[in-house]
N, C-alpha and C positions, 0 to 999 in steps of 0.2 A: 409596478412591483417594488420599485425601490422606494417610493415614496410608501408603500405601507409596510416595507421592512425597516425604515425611519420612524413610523410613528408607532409600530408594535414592535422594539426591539426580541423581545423573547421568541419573534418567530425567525429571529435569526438563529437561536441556540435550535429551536426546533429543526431547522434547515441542517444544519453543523449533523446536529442528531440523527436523519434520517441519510444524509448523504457518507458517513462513518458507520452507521452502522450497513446500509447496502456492501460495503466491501466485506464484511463477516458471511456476506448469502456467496460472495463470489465462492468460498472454499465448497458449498456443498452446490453450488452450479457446475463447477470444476470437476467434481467428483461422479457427478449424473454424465456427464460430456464425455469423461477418458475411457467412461463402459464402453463407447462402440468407437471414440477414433484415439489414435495417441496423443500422450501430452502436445508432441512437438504441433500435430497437427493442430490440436485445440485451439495452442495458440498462437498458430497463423490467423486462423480463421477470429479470432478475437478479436485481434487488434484491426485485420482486414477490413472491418463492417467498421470498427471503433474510429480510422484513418477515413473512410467514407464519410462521416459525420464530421469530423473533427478539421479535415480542410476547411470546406464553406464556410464551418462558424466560426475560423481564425482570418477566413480571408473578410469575413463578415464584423467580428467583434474586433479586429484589429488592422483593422484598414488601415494603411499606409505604414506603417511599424517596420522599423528594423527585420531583415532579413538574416540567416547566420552568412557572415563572409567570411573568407581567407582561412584561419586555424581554427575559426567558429564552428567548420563544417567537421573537423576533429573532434571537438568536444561533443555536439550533438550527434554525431555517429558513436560515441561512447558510450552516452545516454542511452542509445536505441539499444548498445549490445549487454550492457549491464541491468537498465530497468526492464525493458521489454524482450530480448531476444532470453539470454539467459536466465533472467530472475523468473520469467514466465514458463519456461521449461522445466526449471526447480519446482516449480508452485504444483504446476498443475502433476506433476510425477509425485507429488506431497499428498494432494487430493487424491490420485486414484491409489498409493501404497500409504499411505500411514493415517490413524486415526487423525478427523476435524479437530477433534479436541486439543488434541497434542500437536498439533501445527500451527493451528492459529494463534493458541500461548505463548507457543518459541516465538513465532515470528514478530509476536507485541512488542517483544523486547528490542528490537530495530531502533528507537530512537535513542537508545542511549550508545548504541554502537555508531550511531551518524552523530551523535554529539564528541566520540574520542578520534572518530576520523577526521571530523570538523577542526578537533585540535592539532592534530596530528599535519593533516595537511592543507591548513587552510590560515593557520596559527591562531584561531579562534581557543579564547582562554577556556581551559578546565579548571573548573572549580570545586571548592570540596563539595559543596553540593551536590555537584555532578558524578564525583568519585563514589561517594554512597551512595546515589541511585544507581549507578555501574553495579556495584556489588551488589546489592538488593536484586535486581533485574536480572544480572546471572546466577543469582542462587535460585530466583524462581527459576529460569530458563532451564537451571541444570536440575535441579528438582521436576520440571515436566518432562523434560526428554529420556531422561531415567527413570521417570514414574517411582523412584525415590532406594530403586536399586540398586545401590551407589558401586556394592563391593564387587555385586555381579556385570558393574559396564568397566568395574578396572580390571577384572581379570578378565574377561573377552575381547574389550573394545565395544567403540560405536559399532552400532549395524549402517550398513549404508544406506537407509534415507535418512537417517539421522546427520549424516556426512551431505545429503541433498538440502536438508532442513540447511544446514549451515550455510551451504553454498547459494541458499535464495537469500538469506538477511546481510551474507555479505555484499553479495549482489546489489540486492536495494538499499542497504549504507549507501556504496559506493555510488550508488545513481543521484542518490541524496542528496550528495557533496558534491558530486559533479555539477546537479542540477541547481545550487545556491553560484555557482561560479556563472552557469550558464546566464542564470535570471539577474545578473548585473550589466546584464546588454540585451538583450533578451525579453520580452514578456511571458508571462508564465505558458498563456496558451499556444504563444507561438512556439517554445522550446516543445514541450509534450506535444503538439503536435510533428515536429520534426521528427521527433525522437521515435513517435509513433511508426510513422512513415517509414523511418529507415532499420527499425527493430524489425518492422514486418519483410519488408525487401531481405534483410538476414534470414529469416525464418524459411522466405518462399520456396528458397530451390530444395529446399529439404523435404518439401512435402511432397513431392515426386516420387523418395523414396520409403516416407513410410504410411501410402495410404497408395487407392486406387480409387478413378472415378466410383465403380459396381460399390463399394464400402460408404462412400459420400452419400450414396440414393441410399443405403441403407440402413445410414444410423436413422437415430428414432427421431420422432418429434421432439420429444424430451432434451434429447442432445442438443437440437439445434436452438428449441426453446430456449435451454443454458447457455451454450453460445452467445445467443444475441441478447438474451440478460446481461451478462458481463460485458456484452461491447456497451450497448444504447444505457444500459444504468448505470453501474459500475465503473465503464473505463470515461465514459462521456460526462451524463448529467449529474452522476454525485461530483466529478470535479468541477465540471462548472457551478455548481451549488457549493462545494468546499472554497474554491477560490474566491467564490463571492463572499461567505461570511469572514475568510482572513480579512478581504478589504473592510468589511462593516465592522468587527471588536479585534483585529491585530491577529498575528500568526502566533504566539504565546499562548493567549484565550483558546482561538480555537484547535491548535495542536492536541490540547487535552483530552478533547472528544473522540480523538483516533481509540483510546480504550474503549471505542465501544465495539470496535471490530471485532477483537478476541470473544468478547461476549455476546455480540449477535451468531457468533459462528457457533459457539458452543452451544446455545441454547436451539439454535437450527439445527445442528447435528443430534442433539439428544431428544428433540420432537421426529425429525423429519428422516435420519437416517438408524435412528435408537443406539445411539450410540453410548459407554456411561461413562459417566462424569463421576470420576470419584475423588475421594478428600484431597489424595496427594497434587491430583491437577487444581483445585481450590486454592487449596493453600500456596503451589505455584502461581497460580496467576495474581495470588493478594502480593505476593512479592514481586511481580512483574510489572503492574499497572501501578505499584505503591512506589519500585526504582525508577518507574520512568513521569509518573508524576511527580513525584521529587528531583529528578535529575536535571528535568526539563524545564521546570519553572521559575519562569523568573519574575524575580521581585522586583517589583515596582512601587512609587510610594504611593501612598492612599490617597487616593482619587477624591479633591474636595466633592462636598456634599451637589449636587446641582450639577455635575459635569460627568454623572457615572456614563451614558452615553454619547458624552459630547466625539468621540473618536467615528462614532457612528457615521452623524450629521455631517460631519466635517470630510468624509470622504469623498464627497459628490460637491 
């Protein structure tokens, strides 16, 4: 596999491509799943199956690797309550109350919020670059979330999943940042999967009280179909396919491709749940995907001719 993602690079972008955009189907897998159980339960049971997988191939693809010790087990219990425990409770209560369209958009804007936290507490530089992709990325964000009725959310306020919508991208910020702190001792699959581990362990006792075995036998196939989409695709093998092409063209390159989430979701949503897409969410998301590819990319100098993927080669 790696010797022919070496000598056909573009089936690395393909990879990037297919593994960014599967997180776009998570919002309308999400949404088929919360019809017969609740969010909380959904996402016990997500990461449940996804923590099943996610052992083996960490004890498998990282054999003998640092374990977390001593305050390690502090941060990666952080990781579980902010990426998995929390942010997943926000998600999926997003999926079954508020339109795919209008969620998935808000939530694109996520990396420019993990770039002012990064600054903030990490003292990783802001730059102006980064300041106008901020502002571009919140005017689309605030443009989708109001669907562009600006006078009518001042004089009412947010509705509350709008106030949900918030509480997932601060969530996964924070998990973000956490998670760059985690990965300087750390390997990627071994932090996620910790963090797996112990998001779900928070989740468990809770499911006791808002499901019943007779409920479990009774959602549909579909449900659990979506379920185990999000765990085995989703939560598993698009990361281990994202992780792989960071290592093959750099975390810069491939960060870019996360816009394709918002856009698989939408286009899912408007075939599969008929939902519509109208101009103000458009012109949102052009602001959204245009502040955080701007915000986020870093210039580098021009790659002589004959070494476009020498970063490739050189990984292995």
């Amino acid at each position: 596999m790696k010797r022919l993602l070496i000598n056909k690079p573009w089936l690395v972008y393909v990879m990037l491509a297919l593994s960014t955009s599967s997180w776009g189907s998570a919002f309308i897998a999400g949404s088929y799943a919360t019809e017969d159980l609740s969010p909380l339960v959904v996402a016990f049971f997500r990461f449940f199956f996804a923590a099943i997988l996610l052992i083996p191939i960490m004890l498998f693809m990282d054999k003998g690797s640092r374990r977390p010790q001593g305050k390690e087990w502090i941060l990666v219990s952080l990781l579980g309550l902010t990426g998995i425990a929390l942010y997943n409770i926000a998600f999926f209560i997003a999926t079954r109350d508020a339109p795919i369209v209008k969620s998935s958009l808000f939530i694109a804007s996520n990396p420019i919020l993990i770039v002012v936290l990064s600054g903030l507490f990490l003292k990783e530089a802001i730059t102006k670059r980064n300041i106008i992709g901020l502002v571009l990325a919140l005017t689309g964000a605030t443009i989708i979330i109001t669907e562009g009725q600006f006078q009518q959310i001042i004089e009412s306020g947010l509705a509350p999943i709008d106030l949900v919508l918030l509480l997932a991208v601060v969530c996964w910020a924070l998990y973000s940042v956490l998670g760059k702190v985690a990965l300087q001792k750390l390997s990627s699959i071994t932090t996620t999967t910790y963090a797996v581990v112990i998001g779900t362990l928070m989740l468990f006792p809770f499911v006791f009280v808002e499901t019943t075995i007779e409920e479990l036998q009774q959602a549909s196939l579909l449900t659990w179909g979506s379920i185990l989409h999000m765990s085995l695709i989703v939560s598993v093998l698009s990361f281990i396919m994202y992780y792989q092409g960071i290592k093959m063209i750099g975390a810069a390159r491939a960060s870019i491709f996360i816009n394709l989430m918002p856009l698989s979701a939408v286009i899912l949503a408007t075939i599969l749940l008929g939902e519509k897409l109208l101009l103000v969410h458009i012109v949102g998301a052009l602001l959204v995907i245009s502040g955080v590819t701007y915000g986020t990319w870093k210039v580098r100098p021009k790659e002589k001719r004959g070494e476009k993927y020498g970063t490739i080669s050189s990984r292995f």
